[in-house]
N, C-alpha and C positions, 0 to 999 in steps of 0.2 A: 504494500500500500504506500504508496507517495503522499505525502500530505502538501497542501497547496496551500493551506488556508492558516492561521493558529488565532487562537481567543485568548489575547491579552488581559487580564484583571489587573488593576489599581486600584490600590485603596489610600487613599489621600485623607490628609487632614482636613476639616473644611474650610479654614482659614487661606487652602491654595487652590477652594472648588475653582473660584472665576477666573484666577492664572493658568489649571490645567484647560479647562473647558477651551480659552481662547488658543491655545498650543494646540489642542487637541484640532478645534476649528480649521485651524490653519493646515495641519499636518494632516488628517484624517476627513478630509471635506466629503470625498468622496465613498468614503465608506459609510460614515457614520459613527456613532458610539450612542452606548445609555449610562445613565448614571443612576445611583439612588443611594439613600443612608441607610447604613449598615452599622452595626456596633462589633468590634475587633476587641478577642478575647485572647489575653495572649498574656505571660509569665511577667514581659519588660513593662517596669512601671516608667520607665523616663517619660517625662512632658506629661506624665497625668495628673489631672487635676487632682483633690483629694475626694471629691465623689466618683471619679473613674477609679481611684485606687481602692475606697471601697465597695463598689460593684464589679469590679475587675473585667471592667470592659471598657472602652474607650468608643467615643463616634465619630467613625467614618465617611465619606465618602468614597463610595463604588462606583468605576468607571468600567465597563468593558466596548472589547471591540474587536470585530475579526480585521485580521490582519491577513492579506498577501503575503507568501513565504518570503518575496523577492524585497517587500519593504521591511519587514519587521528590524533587519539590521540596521538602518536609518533612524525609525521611531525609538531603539529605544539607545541610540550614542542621541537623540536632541533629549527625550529626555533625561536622560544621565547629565546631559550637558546645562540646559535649563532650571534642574532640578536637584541638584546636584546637594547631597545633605539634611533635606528637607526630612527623611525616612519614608518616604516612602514605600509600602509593600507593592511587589509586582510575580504575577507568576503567566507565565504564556504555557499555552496548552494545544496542543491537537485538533484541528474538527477534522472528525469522520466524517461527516453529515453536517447537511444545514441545508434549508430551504423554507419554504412555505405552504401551510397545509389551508 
């Protein structure tokens, strides 16, 4: 199986929603992406509030988006380059499949 396609996920702070969204704009006009809040439960307390530290979750925002095998190496040296420190979580994954039913 060749994969052609992968589904990027970001999970962003929301304090960088309107910086990623415009990057995203720019970069991914053509594909698209969705976003929505999510809350990220995870061991690292850095940069939590003290109600995240006691709920031990932190609020997110979620970005994804498929990606072109040939662009992915592009999107993500801008945003390493853009974004660079921020912490952002990212994981790129495979599609098997995708269409519309």
């Amino acid at each position: 199986m060749n994969c052609t396609e992968y589904l990027v996920t970001l999970n962003i702070p929301p304090s960088l929603e309107g910086m990623m969204v415009d990057s995203l704009l720019m970069l991914e006009a053509e594909h698209g992406f969705s976003s929505f809040p999510v809350y990220a439960h995870h061991h690292d307390n850095k940069g939590l509030s003290l109600a995240e530290q006691v709920t031990g979750s932190q609020k997110c925002i979620r970005i994804q988006m498929y990606v072109p095998v040939q662009e992915l190496p592009a999107l993500l040296a801008q945003l390493r380059s853009d974004f660079s420190g921020s912490g952002i979580q990212y994981w790129v994954l495979p599609v098997i499949e995708n269409g519309v039913i």
